[in-house]
C-alpha positions as CSV (number, residue, x, y, z in Angstrom):
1,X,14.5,5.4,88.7
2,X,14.5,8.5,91.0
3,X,11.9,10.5,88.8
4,X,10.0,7.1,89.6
5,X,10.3,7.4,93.1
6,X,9.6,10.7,93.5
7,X,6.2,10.1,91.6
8,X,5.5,6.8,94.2
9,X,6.3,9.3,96.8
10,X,4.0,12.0,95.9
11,X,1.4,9.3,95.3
12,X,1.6,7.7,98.9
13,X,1.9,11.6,100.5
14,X,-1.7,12.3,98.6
15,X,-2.8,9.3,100.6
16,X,-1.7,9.9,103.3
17,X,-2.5,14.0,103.7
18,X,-6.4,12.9,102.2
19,X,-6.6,10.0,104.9
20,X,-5.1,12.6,107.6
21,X,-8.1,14.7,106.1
22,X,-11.0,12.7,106.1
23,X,-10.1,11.9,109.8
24,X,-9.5,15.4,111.5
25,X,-12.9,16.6,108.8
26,X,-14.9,14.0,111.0
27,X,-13.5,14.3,114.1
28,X,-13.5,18.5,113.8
29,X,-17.0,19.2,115.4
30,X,-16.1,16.6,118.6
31,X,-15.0,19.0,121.2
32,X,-13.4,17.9,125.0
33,X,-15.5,18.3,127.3
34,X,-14.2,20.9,130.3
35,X,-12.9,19.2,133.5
36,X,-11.4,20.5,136.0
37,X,-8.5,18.1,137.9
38,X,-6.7,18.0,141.1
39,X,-3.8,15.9,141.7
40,X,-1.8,14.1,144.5
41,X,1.5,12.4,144.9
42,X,1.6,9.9,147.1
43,X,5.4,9.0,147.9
44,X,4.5,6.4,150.3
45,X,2.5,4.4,147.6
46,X,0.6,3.0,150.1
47,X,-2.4,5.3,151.3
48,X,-5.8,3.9,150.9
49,X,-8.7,5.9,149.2
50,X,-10.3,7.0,152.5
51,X,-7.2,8.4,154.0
52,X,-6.7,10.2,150.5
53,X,-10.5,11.4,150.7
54,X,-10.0,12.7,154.4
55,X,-6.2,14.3,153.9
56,X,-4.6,14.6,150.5
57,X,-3.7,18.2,149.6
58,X,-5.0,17.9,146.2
59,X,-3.4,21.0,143.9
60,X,-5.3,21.6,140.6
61,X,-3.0,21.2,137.7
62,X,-2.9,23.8,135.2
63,X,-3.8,21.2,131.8
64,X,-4.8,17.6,131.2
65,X,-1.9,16.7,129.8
66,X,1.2,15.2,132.5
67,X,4.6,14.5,132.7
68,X,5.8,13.1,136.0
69,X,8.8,11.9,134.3
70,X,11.0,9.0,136.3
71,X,8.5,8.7,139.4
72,X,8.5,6.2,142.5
73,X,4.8,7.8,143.5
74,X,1.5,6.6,143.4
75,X,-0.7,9.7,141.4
76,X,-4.1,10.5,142.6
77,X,-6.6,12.9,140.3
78,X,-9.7,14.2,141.9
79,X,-12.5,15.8,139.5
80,X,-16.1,16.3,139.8
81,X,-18.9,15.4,137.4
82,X,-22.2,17.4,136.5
83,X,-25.0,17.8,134.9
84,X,-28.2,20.3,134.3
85,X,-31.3,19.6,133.0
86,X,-30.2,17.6,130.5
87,X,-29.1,14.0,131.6
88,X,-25.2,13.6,130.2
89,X,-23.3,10.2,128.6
90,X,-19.4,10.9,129.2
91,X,-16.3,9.1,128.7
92,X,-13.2,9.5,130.8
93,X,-10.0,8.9,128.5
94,X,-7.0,8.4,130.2
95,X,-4.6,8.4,127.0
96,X,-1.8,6.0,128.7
97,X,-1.7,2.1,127.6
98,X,0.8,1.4,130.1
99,X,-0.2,2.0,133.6
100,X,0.3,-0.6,135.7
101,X,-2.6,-0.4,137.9
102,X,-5.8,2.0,137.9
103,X,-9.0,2.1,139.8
104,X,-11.5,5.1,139.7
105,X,-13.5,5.8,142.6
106,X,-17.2,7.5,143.0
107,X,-18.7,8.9,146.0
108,X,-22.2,8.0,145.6
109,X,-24.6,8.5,148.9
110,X,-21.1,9.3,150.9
111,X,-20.3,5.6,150.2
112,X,-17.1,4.8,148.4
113,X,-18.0,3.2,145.2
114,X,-14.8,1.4,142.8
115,X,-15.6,2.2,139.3
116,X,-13.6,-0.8,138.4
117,X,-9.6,-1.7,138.9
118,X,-7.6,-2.3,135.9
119,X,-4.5,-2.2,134.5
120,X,-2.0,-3.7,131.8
121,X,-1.0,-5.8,135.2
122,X,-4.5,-7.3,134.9
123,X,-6.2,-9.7,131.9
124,X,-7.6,-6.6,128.9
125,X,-11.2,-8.0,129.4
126,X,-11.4,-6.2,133.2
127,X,-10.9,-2.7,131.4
128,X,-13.9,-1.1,132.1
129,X,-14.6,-0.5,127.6
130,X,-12.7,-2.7,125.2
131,X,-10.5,-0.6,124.3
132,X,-6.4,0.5,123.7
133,X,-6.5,3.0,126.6
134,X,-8.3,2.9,129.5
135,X,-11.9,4.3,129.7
136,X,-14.4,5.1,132.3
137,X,-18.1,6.1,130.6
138,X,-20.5,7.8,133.3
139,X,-24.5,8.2,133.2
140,X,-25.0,11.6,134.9
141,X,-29.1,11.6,135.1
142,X,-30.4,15.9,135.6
143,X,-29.2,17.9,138.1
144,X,-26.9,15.4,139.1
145,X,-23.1,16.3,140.9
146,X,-20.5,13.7,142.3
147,X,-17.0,13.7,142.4
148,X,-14.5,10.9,141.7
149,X,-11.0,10.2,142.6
150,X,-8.6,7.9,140.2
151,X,-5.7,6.1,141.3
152,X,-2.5,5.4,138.8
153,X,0.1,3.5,139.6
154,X,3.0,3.4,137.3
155,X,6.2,4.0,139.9
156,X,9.6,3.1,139.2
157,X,8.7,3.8,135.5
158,X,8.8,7.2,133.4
159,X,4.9,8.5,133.4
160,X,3.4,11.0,131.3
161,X,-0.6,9.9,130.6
162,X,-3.6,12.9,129.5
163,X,-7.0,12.7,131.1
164,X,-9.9,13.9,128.4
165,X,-13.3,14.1,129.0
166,X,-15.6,13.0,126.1
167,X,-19.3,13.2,125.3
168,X,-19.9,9.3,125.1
169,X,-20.8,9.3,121.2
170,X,-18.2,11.7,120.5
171,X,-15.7,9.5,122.1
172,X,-17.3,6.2,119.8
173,X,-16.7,7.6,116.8
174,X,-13.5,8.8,117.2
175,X,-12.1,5.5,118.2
176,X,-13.9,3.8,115.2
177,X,-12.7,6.1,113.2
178,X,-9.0,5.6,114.4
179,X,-9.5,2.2,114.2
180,X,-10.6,2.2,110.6
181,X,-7.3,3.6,110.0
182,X,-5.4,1.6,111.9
183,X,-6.4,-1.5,110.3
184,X,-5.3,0.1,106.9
185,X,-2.2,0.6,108.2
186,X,-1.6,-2.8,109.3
187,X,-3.4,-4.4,105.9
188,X,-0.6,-2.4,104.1
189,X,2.1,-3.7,106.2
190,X,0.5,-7.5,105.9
191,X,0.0,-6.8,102.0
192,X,4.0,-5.4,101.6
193,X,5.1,-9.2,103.8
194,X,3.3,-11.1,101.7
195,X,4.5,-9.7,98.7
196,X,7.9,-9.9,99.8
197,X,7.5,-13.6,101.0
198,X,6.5,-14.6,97.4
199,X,9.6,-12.6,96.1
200,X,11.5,-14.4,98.4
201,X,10.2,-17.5,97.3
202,X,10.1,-17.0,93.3
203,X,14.0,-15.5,93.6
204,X,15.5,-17.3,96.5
205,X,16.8,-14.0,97.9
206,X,17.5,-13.8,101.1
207,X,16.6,-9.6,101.0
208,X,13.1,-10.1,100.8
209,X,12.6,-12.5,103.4
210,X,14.5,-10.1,105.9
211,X,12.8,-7.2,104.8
212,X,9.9,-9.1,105.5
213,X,11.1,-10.0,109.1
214,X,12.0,-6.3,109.2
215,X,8.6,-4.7,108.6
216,X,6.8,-7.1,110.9
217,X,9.2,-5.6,114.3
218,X,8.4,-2.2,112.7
219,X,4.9,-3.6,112.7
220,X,5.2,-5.1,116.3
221,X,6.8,-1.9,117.2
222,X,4.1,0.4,116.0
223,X,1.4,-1.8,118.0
224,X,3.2,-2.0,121.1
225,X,3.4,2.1,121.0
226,X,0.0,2.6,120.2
227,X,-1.5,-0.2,123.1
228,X,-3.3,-2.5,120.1
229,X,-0.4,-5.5,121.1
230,X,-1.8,-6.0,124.0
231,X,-5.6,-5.7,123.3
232,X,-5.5,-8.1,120.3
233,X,-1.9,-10.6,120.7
234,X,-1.5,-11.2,123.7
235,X,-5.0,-10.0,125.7
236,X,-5.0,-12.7,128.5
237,X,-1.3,-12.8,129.4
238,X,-0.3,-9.7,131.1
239,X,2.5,-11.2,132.0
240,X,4.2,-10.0,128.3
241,X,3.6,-6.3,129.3
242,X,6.5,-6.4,131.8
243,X,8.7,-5.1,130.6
244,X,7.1,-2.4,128.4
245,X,6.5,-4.2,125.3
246,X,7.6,-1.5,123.0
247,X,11.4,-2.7,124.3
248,X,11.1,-6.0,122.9
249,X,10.0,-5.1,119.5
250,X,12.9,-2.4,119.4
251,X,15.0,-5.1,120.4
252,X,13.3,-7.2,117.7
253,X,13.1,-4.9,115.2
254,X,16.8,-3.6,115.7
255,X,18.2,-7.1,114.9
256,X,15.9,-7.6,111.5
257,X,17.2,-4.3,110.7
258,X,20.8,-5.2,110.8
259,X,20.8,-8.5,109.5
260,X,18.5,-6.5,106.6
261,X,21.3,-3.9,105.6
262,X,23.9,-6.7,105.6
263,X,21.9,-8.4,103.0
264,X,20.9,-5.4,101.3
265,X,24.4,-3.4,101.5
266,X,26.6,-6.1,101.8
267,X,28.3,-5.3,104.4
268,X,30.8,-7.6,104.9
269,X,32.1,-7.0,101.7
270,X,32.0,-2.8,102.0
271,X,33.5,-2.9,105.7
272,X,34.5,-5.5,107.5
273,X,34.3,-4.0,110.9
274,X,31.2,-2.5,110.5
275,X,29.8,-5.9,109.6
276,X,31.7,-7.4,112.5
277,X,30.2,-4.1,115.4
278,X,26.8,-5.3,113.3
279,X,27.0,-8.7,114.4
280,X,27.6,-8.2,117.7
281,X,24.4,-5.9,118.5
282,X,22.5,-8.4,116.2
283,X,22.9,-11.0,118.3
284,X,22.7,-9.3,121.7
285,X,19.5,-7.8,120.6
286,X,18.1,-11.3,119.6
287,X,20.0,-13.2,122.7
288,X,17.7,-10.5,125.4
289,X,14.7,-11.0,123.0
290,X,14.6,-14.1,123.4
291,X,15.7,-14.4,127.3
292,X,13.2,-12.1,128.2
293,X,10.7,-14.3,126.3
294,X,11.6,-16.8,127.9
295,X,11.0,-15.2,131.3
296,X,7.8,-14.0,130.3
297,X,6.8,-17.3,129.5
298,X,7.6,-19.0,132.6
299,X,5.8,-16.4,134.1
300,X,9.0,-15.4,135.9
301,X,7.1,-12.3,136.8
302,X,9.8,-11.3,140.3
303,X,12.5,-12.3,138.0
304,X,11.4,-9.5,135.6
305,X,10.3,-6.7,138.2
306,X,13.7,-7.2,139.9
307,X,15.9,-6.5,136.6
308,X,12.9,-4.1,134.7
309,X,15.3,-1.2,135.3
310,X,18.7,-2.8,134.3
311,X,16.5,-3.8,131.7
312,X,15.7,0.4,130.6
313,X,19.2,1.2,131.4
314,X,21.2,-1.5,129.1
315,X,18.4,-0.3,126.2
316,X,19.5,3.2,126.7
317,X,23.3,2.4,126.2
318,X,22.4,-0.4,123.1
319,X,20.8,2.4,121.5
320,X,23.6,4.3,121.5
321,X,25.8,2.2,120.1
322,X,22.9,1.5,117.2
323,X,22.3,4.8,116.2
324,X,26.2,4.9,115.5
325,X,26.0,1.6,113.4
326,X,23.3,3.4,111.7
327,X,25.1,6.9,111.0
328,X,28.6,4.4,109.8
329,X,26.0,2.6,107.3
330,X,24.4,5.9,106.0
331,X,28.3,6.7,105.5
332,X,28.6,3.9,103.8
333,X,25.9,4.0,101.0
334,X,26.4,8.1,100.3
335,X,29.7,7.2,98.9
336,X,28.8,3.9,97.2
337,X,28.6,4.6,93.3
338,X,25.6,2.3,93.2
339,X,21.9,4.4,92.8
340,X,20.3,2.1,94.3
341,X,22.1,1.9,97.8
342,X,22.3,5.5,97.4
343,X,18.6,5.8,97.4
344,X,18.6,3.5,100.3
345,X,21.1,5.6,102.3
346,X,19.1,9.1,101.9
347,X,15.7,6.9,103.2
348,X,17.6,5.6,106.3
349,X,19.2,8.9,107.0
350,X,15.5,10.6,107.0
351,X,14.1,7.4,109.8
352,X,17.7,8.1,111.9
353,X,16.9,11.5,112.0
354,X,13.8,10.8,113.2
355,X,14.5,8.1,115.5
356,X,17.1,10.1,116.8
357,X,14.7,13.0,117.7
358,X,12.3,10.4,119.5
359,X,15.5,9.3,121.4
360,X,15.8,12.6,122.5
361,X,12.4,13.0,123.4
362,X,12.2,10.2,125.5
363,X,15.5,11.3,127.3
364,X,13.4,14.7,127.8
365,X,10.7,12.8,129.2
366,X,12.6,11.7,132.5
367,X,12.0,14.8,133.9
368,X,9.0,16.6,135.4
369,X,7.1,18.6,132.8
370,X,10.0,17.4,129.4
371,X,10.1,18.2,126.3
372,X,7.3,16.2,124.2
373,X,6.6,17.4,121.0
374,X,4.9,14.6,119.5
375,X,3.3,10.9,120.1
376,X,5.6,8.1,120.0
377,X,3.2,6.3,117.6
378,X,2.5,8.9,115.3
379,X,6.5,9.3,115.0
380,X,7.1,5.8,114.2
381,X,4.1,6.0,111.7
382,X,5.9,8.3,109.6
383,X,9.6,6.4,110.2
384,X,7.2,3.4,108.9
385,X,6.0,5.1,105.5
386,X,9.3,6.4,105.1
387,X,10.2,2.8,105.2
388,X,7.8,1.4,102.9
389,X,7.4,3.8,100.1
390,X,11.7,4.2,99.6
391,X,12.6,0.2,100.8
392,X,9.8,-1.4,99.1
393,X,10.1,0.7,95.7
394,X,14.1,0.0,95.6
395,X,13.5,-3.6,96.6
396,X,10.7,-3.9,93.3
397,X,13.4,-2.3,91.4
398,X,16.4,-5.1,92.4
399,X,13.5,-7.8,92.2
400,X,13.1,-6.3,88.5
401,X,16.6,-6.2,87.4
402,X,17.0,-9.5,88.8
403,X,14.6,-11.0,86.7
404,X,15.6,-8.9,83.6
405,X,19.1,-10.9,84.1
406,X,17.6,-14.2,84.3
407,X,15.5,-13.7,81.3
408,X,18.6,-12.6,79.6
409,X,20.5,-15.7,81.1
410,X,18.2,-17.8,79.7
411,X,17.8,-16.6,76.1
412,X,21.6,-17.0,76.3
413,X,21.2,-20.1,77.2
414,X,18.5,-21.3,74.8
415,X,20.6,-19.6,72.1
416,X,23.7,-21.6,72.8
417,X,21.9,-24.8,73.3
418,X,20.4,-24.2,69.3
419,X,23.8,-23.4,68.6
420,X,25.2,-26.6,70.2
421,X,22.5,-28.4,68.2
422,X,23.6,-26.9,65.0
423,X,27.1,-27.9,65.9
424,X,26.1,-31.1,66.8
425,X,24.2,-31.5,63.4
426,X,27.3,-30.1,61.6
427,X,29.5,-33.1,63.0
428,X,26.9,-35.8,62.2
429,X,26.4,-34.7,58.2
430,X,30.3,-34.6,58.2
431,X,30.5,-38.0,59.9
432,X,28.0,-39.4,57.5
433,X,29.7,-37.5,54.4
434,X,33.0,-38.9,55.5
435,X,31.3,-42.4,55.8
436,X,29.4,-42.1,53.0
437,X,32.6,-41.7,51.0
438,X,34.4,-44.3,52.4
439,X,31.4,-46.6,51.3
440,X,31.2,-45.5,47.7
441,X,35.3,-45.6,47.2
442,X,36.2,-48.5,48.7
443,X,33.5,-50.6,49.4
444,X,31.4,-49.7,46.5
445,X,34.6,-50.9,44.1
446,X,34.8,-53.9,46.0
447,X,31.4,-54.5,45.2
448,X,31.7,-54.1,41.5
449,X,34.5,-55.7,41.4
450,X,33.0,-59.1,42.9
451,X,30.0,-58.5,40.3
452,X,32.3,-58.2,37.3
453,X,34.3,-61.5,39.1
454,X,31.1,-63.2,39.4
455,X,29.7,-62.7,36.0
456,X,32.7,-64.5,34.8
457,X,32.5,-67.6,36.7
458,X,30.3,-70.3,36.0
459,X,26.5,-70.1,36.9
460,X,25.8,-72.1,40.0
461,X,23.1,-71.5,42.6
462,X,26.0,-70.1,45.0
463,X,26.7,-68.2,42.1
464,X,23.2,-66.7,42.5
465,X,22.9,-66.6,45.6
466,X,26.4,-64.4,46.1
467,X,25.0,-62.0,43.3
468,X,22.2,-61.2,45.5
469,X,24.3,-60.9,48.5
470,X,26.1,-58.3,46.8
471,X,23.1,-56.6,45.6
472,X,21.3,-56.5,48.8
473,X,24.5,-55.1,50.3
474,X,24.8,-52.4,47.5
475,X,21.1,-51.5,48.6
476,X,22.1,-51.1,52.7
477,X,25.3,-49.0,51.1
478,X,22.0,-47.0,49.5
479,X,20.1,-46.6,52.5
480,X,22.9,-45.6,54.7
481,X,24.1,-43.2,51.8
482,X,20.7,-41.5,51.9
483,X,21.0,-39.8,55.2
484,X,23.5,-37.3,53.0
485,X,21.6,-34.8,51.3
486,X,20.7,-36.5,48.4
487,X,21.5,-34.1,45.0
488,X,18.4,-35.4,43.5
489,X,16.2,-33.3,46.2
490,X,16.9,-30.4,44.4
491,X,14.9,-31.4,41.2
492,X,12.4,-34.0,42.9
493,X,11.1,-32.3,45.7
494,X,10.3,-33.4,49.3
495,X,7.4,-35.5,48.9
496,X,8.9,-37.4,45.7
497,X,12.0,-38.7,47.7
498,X,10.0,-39.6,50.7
499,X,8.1,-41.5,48.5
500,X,11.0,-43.3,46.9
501,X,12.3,-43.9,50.2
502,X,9.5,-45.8,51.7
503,X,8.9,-47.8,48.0
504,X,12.8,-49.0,48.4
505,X,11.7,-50.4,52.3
506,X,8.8,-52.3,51.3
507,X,11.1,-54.1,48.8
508,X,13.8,-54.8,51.7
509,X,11.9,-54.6,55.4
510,X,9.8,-56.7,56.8
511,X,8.0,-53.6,58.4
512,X,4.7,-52.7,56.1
513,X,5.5,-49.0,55.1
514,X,3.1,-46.3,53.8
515,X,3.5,-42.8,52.4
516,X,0.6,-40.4,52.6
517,X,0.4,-36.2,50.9
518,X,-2.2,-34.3,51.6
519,X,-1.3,-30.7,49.9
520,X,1.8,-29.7,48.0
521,X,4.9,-28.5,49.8
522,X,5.6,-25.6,48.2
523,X,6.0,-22.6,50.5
524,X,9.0,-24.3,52.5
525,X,12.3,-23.3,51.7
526,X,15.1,-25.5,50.3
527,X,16.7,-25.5,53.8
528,X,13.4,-26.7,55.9
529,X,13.1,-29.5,52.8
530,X,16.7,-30.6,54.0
531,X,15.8,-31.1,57.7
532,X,12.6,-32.2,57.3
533,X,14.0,-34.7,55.0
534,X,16.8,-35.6,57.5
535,X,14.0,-36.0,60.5
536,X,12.3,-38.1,58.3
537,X,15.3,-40.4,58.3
538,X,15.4,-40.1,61.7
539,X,11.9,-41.6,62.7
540,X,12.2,-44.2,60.1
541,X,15.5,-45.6,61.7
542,X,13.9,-45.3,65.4
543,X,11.1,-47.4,63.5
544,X,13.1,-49.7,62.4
545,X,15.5,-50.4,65.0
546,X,13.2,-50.0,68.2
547,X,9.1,-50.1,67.5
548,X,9.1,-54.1,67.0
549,X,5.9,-53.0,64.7
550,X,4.3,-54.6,61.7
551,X,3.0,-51.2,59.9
552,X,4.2,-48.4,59.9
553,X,3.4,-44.8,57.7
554,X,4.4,-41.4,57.2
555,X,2.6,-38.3,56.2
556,X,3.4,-35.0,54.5
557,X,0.0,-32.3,55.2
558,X,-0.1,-29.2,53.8
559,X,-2.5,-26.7,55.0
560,X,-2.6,-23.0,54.7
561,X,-0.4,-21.9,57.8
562,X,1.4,-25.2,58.8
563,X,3.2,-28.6,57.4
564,X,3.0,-31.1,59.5
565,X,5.1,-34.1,59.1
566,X,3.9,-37.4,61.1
567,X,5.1,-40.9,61.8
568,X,3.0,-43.6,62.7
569,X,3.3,-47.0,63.9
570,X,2.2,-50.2,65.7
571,X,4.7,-51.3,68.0
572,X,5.6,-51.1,71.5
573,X,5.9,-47.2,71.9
574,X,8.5,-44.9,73.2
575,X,9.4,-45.0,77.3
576,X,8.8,-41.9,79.2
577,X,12.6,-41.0,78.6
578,X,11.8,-41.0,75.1
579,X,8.3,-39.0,75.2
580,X,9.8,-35.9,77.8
581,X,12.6,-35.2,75.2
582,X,15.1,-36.2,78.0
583,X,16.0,-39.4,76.5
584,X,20.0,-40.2,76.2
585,X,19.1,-41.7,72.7
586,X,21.4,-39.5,70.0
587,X,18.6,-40.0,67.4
588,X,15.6,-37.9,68.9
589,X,18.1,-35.2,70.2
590,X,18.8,-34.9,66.5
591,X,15.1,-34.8,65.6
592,X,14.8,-31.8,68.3
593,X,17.6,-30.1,67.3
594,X,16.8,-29.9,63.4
595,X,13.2,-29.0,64.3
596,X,14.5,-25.8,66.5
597,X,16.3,-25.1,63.8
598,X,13.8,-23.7,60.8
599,X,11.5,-23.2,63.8
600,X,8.8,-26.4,64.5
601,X,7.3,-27.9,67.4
602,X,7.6,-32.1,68.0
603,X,5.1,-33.7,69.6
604,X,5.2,-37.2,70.7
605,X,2.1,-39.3,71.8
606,X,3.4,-42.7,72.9
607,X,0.8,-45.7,73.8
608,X,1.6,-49.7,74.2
609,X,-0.4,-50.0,70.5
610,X,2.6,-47.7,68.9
611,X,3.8,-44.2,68.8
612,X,3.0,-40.6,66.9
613,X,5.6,-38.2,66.1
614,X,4.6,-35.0,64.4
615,X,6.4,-32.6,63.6
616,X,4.7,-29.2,63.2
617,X,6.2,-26.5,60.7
618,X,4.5,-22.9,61.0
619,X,4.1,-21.9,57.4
């Protein structure tokens, strides 16, 4: 199993590293464009874009890329535009999804011109281009120089945000590019729910469903980082962006997590406080999910401003108290003797680290100029394949033991039910042996000794008519008798004694009987001769006790591969309790059971102008 996931491994890191690849190949020869920025803090948060034209002391920062940490300011960037002889197409990229307000200014003529005012506080159609992040594109004709001034507001929030400066096309084809593999991504995420969905339906198993529920908060998650939740779930309801939405799919995600591992690990079982600490941040992560939904939904919008940093604070603590749950369960798998939790443990241990890391790194980015090593996103993209390369791969494997067990369940099963039959088959020739006994010694004496009394007496018609009494009771004693393997099968054959049988009901039965061979049965074994006989006897009772028919026959074909035996008659025809095989009736049980037995197929075609039973022996 590990070599196997090792190999799965390698296969999706090839994917990965030749996507990575193919995107930074296309994307080499798109360069930033140079732009020079000046920026302002305005503590007040309330200066207008004239007074900041006339007095800000704009500094010029030293890169494009900011981090103001925890800030109650409103940030101001001046920069100016040019162009030579050569009119210029640029896009203005300000790499921040979660600004709460933005407006970009151009002095044009000496007039104040606003560029547009946007924000993830405002519906996603007034951004400026259709896109995650906020965009400005300019039109610079030759020999053309103005300078802008752009306004972000994002206080009482941590901010960090990078201002590039694309050539227009440049910019296009990176984003469609990113895009491209973006929706990859999330087709593999849709592809590994839906596969997981049909587990859970075809096995019942709760794992699959809540790995299911699991992937789509790591899914959620991933599209709240990266800015695409807004733009394409929930584009004309800003409302949802406050608070961040990357805190409700945590909090989302962190309680499909846990209730995951329970199932998965079985918790409860391995520790009972663990499960118990579990339960508790389950359900407070679901209770402020859904609370804060609620809010959201009501459009509750002072309700959520007022408690957005109680909000930050009791996520920092929760996570805390996760992050331990999470170390206890690694614990917990490393020293479970079972592979495949195991397996599971060293995965979760890998996204913990991770997790961890981006903990810290948020943490870092409270302060002016932190730590930040890496995108949020592009972290969580690798927790994600972490995910679903080891989860999914060890979930396949317990869906595939799972179903080895019930295919060896029910070969079991279908192996004791032929052996019930045989049982069941045992008891009846014992019965009718016993009976059959019975008949012949103390009945059958009887008989002949009324016969010997009668031949004594005087003739008289009720002399006659006693004699054939006794005679037609000698033949029913016959009849009955002939459900015992008859000694004579041995020299006769098959097709002989069927023959006799149905000659001796003509001569008794009101039923028209009629025997039909097509072949000789000669490549059956004495055993399938002895059930095939004893089905035989089988359908002719059921014909005579229940058809009500006037005609009746029965066929022996031969053909090269396959005997077929077949009963045919006139009368009312089976009910559907007869035709499914599910019919309470002891004697087409016994007709199923003896045909499992040397290995043939019934089949029963039942119509109101009579019934056909065939019985199909592969040769």
């Amino acid at each position: 199993m590990i070599r196997n996931l090792v190999i799965l491994l390698i296969l999706i890191l090839f994917l990965i590293f030749g996507l990575t690849k193919y995107h930074f190949k296309s994307v080499e020869n798109m360069e930033l464009q140079p732009l020079s920025l000046y920026h302002y803090e305005d503590k007040s948060t309330i200066e207008k874009i004239d007074l900041i034209i006339k007095k800000a002391n704009f500094l010029q920062v030293k890169n494009q890329k900011q981090n103001f940490g925890f800030t109650n300011s409103v940030h101001w960037f001046k920069f100016r535009l040019s162009s030579d002889l050569v009119p210029r197409n640029l896009s203005l990229d300000i790499n921040n999804f979660g600004i709460n307000e933005l407006e970009l200014f151009e002095i044009k003529d000496q007039k104040i011109v606003s560029l547009g005012l946007t924000g993830d506080r405002f519906p996603f159609e007034q951004r400026p281009i259709p896109t995650k992040t906020f965009v400005y594109q300019f039109n610079l004709d030759s020999n053309q120089s103005r300078d802008y001034y752009l306004k972000l507001d994002k206080h009482n929030e941590i901010f960090s945000t990078e201002i590039n400066l694309w050539n227009t096309s440049d910019y296009e084809n990176k984003e469609q590019r990113a895009y491209y593999l973006w929706g990859i991504f999330y087709g593999l995420g849709l592809l590994v729910i839906v596969l997981n969905l049909l587990f859970f339906y075809s096995t019942n198993d709760k794992v699959y469903l809540w790995f299911a529920v699991y992937i789509i908060g790591m899914l959620l998650g991933q599209m709240a980082e990266s800015g695409l939740s807004f733009q394409y779930l929930w584009p004309n309801y800003p409302v949802f962006n406050q608070p961040e939405p990357i805190i409700l799919a945590v909090w989302f995600y962190s309680a499909a997590v846990l209730q995951f591992q329970q199932e998965f690990l079985q918790i409860k079982h391995q520790n009972r406080l663990m499960f118990y600490l579990s339960q508790v941040l389950k359900y407070f992560y679901l209770s402020a999910f859904i609370i804060i939904c609620c809010f959201q939904i009501f459009n509750k919008i002072s309700v959520l401003t007022f408690i957005e940093q109680h909000i930050i604070l009791v996520q920092s603590i929760s996570v805390c108290f996760l992050l331990l749950v999470f170390i206890w369960v690694i614990k917990v798998g490393m020293y479970s003797k079972n592979r495949v939790l195991k397996l599971y443990s060293i995965g979760f241990s890998i996204q913990t680290i991770l997790q961890f890391f981006l903990a810290i790194q948020n943490i870092m980015r409270n302060y002016n100029d932190g730590f930040h090593f890496i995108d949020s996103y592009k972290l969580l993209l690798i927790v994600f394949f972490i995910d679903l390369v080891i989860f999914s791969y060890l979930l396949a494997y317990r869906y595939r033991k799972s179903y080895e067990e019930n295919v060896t369940l029910q070969i079991d099963l279908a192996e004791n039910e032929q052996k019930l039959g045989s049982n069941i088959i045992k008891v009846l020739d014992k019965e009718r042996n016993d009976v059959t006994e019975t008949l012949q010694k103390e009945v059958g004496d009887k008989l002949r000794n009324a016969l010997v009394f009668l031949k004594n007496s005087p003739n008289s018609s009720l002399k006659s008519d006693a004699e054939k009494m006794i005679n037609k009771v000698n033949l029913d004693m016959e009849s009955i008798s002939s459900n015992v393997l008859p000694i004579e099968l041995l020299g006769e054959g098959l097709a002989k004694k069927l023959s006799e049988i149905i000659e001796n009901l003509n001569k008794t039965e009101k039923i028209i009987f009629q025997f039909n061979q097509i072949g000789e049965a000669n490549a059956i074994s004495f055993d399938q001769e002895i059930e095939l006989y004893r089905i035989a006897n089988e359908l002719i009772n059921n014909v005579l006790k229940h058809s009500k028919a006037s005609k009746a026959s029965i066929s022996l074909i031969v053909e090269k591969s396959n005997l077929t035996l077949k009963m045919e008659d006139n009368g009312i025809g089976f009910t559907l309790g007869y035709t499914n095989g599910n019919s309470t009736g002891i004697g087409l049980k016994n007709i199923h059971a003896r045909a499992e037995k040397i290995n043939a197929r019934v089949s029963i075609l039942s119509k109101e102008s009579g019934a056909i039973v065939s019985i199909y022996l592969p040769i």
